[in-house]
C-alpha positions, -999 to 999 in steps of 0.1 A, spaced: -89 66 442 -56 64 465 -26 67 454 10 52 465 40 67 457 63 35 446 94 53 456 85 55 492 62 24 491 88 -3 478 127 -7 483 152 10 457 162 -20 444 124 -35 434 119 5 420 146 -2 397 131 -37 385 97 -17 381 116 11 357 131 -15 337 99 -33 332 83 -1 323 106 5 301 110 -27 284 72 -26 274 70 10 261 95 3 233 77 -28 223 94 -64 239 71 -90 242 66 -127 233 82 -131 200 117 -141 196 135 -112 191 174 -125 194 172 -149 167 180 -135 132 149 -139 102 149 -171 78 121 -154 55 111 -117 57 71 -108 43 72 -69 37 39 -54 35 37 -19 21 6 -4 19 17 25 -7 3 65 4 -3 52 40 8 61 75 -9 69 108 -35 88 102 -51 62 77 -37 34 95 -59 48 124 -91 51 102 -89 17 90 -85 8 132 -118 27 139 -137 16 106 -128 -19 112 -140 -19 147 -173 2 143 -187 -12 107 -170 -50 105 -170 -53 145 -131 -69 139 -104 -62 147 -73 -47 128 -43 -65 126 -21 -36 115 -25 -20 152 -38 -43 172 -12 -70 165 20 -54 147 16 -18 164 9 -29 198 26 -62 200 54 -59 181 76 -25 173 72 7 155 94 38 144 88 67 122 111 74 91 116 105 68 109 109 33 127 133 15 141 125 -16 175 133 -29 160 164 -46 126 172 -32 110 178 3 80 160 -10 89 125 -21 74 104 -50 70 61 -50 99 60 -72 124 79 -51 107 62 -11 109 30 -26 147 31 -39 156 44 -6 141 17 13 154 -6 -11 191 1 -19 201 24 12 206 63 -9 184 89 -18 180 92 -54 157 120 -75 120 118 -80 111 89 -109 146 74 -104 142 36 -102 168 32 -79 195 51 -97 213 76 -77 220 112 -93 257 109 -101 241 76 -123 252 50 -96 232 16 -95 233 3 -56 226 -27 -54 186 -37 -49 170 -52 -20 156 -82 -37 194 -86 -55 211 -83 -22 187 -114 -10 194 -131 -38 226 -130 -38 226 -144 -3 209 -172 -12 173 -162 -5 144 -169 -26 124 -134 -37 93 -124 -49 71 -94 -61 33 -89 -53 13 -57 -63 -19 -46 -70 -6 -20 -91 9 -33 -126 39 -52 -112 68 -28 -127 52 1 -109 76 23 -90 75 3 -59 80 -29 -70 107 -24 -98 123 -1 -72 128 -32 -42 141 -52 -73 160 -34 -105 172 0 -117 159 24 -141 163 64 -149 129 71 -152 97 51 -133 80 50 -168 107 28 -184 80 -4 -182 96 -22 -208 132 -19 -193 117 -30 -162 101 -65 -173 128 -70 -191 154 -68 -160 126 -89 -141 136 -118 -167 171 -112 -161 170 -112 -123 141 -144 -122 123 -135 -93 107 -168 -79 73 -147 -76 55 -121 -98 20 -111 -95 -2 -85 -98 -19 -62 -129 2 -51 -162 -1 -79 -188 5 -50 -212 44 -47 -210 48 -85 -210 32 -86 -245 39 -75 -275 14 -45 -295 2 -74 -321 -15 -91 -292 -48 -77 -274 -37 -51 -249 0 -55 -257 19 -27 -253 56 -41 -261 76 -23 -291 99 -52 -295 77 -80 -304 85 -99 -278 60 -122 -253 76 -121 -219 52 -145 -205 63 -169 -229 96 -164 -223 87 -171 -188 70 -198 -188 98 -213 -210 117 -212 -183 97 -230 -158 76 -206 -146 38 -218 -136 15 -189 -153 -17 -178 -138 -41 -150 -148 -75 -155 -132 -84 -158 -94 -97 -195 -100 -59 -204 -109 -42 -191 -70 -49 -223 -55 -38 -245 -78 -3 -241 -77 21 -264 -82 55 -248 -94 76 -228 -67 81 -204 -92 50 -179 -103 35 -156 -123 7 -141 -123 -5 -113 -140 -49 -102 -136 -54 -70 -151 -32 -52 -182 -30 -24 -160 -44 -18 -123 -62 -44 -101 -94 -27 -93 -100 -7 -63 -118 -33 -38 -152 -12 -39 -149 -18 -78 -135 -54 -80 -150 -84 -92 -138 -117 -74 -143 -136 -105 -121 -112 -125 -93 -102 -101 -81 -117 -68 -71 -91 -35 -41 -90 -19 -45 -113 8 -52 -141 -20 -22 -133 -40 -1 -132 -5 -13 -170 1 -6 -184 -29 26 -168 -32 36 -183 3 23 -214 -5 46 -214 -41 77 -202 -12 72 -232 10 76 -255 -26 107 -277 -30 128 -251 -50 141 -267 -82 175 -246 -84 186 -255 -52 185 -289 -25 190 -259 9 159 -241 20 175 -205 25 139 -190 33 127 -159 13 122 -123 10 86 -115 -4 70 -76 -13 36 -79 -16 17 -41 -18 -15 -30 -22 -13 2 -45 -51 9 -41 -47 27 -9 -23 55 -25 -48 54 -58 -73 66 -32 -53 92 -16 -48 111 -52 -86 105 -61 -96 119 -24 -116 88 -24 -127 76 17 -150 51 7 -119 35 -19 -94 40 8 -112 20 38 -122 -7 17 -84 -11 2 -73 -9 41 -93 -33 52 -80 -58 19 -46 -48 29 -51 -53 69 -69 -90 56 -33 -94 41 -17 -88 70 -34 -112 90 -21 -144 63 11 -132 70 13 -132 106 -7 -168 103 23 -178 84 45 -164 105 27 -182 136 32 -216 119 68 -204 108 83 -185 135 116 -177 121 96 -151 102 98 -115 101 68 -99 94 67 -58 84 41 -31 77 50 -5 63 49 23 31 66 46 7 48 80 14 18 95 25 -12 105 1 -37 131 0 -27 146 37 -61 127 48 -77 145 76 -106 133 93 -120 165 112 -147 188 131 -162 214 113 -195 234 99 -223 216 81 -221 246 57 -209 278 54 -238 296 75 -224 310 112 -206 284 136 -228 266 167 -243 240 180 -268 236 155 -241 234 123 -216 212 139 -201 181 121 -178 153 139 -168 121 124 -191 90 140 -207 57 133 -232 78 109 -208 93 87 -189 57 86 -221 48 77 -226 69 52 -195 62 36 -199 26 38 -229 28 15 -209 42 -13 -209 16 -43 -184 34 -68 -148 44 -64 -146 80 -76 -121 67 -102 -150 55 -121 -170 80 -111 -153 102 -132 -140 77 -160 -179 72 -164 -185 109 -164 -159 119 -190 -170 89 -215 -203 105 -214 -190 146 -220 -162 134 -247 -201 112 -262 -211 146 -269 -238 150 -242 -252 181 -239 -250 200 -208 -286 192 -197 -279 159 -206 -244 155 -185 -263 174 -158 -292 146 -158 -264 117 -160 -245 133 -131 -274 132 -109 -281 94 -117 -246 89 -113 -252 101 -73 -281 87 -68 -272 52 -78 -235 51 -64 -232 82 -40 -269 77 -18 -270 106 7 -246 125 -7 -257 161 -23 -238 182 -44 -239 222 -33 -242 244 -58 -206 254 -62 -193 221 -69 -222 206 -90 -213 237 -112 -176 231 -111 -175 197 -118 -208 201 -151 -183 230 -162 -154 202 -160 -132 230 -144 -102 232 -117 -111 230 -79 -81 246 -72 -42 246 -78 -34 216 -54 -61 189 -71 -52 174 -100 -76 144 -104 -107 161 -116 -140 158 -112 -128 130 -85 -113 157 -59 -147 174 -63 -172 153 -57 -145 146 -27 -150 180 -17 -189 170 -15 -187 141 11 -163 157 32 -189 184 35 -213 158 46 -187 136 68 -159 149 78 -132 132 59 -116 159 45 -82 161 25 -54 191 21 -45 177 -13 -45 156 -48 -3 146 -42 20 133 -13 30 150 18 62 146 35 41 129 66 68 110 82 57 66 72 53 44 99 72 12 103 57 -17 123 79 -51 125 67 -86 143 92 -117 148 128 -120 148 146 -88 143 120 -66 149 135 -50 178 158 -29 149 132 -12 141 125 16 169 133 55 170 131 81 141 152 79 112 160 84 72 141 58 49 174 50 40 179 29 70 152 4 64 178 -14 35 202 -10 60 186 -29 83 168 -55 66 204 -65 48 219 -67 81 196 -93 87 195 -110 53 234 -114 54 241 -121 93 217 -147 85 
């Protein structure tokens, strides 16, 4: 192939036009207005996600569902990404609680804080700083809906596990949308799976005050009130491999009818402000802890079907800022070469990640969170250890075909006993041990790692969102946006 030099093939002048093109496409500019300032901002946050998953749901996507992956192909590539740190105010290692406060009010604050700072200080919220700018705000989750992330973006509490606290500031603050799992802390112990110790039922209260209620998939498109909530599951939405679409909606539902309750007449007020909606899909950081491949590309691919009602929002509404983004990442997920087994190294007992292992994975049929909530019901039965040891192996061979447990974990997992220091979610991280073995998709851990999270932003003001920087600059940006507005 021949080559030409453009420095001694064109004039100086056309070079520099050249450079500045070249420039102006690596960091990102393209079609989308970028000068304008955002009406309504959609943040997506897939929770225990960065690159190197974001990259596996890219390859699954293409090779298994032959589509393509909105996440790269549309917010990566066409719009623009940075990298941010993690660290929280006390630890190297960061938990939901503390990434989501950050990103949220603009300070570090300690692992579990709810957006409380150390020295007790309550910076004002994301969601409170839109709302006090005039902007309508909602909260979507998979997880129960005062989970660390959500609460964070929204209120304040000491500790993450103050659930009660929590839904009772979400009354207070009267978000327009709230949907996900944890009926529990909305109703009082006398009802069925209440968990309240005041006696209270908070989706009364609620709906006394002109909230539209919701709780079964059937219910998202018939809404008629522009402000929601919905709540599916007392606890957790289901992991997508798990889920039953007549019980529990996905994300990308949940995303629709919450933009289609936004784009409703708001009773309160005669100006259409726009919004600022969080919608996350905990699942993906659920499958991190559990070491759980099969879980994870599933919940990516949910999350990544999200993403694309977003952006067809933000098509139809261009004064939309769409962002992808997370708290942390999970389980230090490393898809990798290696040995079939422990005999020498060679030709003959090498293992790479390819469309058969995908394949392999893709005919899982249980998350390993109910793998081993199944396996535990049957020990604390009483079963006896042939007994367990017969029910494990149905257990694989109905859910887990192909996969085989060696010897050493098959004994560590009937003998219910630790896989090591760094896995906590047990038997789950062994039998995760297992299919790595047999695929490739191994993991360095049960917790976080201080990975930095990637950022990827589409639409008007997107351009802020370039370079390498704290997670405390994501609030600062986004309410430079919310209040230049």
């Amino acid at each position: 192939m021949i080559r030409i030099n453009p420095a001694k093939a064109l004039p100086r002048c056309f070079n520099a036009i050249i450079l500045a093109a070249f420039l102006l496409v690596s960091f990102g500019v393209n079609a989308q207005s970028n000068s304008s300032r955002p009406k309504n901002i959609i943040i997506l946050f897939a929770d225990g996600t960065t690159a190197s998953q974001y990259e596996f749901g890219r390859y699954a996507s293409e090779k298994l569902r032959q589509e393509s992956f909105a996440i790269t192909d549309i917010m990566m590539s066409k719009g623009y990404s940075q990298l941010m740190s993690t660290e929280s105010a006390n630890y190297f290692v960061t938990d939901s609680a503390a990434a989501a406060s950050a990103m949220s009010t603009g300070y570090e604050v300690n692992n579990g804080a709810i957006s409380v700072t150390p020295n007790g200080e309550r910076p004002e919220t994301l969601l409170k700083f839109a709302k006090a700018n005039k902007k309508r705000i909602g909260l979507v989750s998979t997880a129960p809906i005062y989970d660390a992330s959500p609460a964070a973006f929204s209120v304040h509490a000491k500790n993450r596990r103050e659930s009660e606290l929590i839904v009772n500031q979400y009354l207070d603050l009267s978000p327009d949308i709230l949907m996900g799992g944890g009926s529990d802390f909305f109703l009082p112990k006398s009802e069925r799976g209440g968990k309240r110790s005041d006696g209270k039922n908070v989706i009364e209260l609620f709906k006394n005050n002109g909230y539209q209620y919701i709780s079964k998939p059937n219910e998202l498109t018939l809404i008629q009130s522009p402000k929601l909530l919905g709540l599916f599951a007392t606890e957790d939405i289901d992991f997508e491999i798990d889920r039953n679409p007549i019980d529990t909606p996905n994300l990308a539902q949940m995303l629709s009818a919450a933009l289609k309750a936004l784009s409703l007449p708001s009773k309160s007020s005669s100006i259409n402000s726009g919004f600022v909606l969080f919608a996350e899909n905990e699942n993906t950081d659920s499958a991190g802890h559990q070491n759980d491949v099969a879980a994870l590309m599933r919940d990516l691919w949910a999350f990544d079907d999200a993403v694309k009602v977003a952006l067809e929002f933000q098509k139809k509404n261009p004064d939309t800022l769409v962002i992808v983004t997370g708290d942390h990442e999970t389980g230090g997920f490393s898809p990798t070469y290696g040995r079939k087994n422990l005999g020498p190294a060679g030709p003959n007992n090498y293992l790479n990640v390819g469309q058969s292992e995908l394949r392999q994975i893709a005919s899982i049929k249980m998350s390993l969170k109910e793998f081993s909530e199944k396996f535990k019901a049957k020990s604390n039965a009483g079963a006896s250890a042939v007994e367990l040891d017969a029910y494990l192996t149905l257990l694989l061979q109905d859910n887990f075909p192909g996969i085989e447990l060696d010897a050493d974990l098959r004994k560590t997992i009937l003998a219910q006993s630790q896989l090591g220091a760094n896995y906590n979610y047990l038997p789950s991280n062994i039998l995760a041990q297992a299919i790595a073995r047999q695929t490739g998709f191994y993991w360095a851990t049960s917790g976080h790692t201080p990975a930095p999270i990637t950022v990827a932003a589409f639409g008007p003001g997107s351009q802020l969102f370039r370079g390498y920087e704290p997670n405390t600059q994501f609030s600062n940006k986004l309410k430079k946006l919310i209040q230049a507005r």
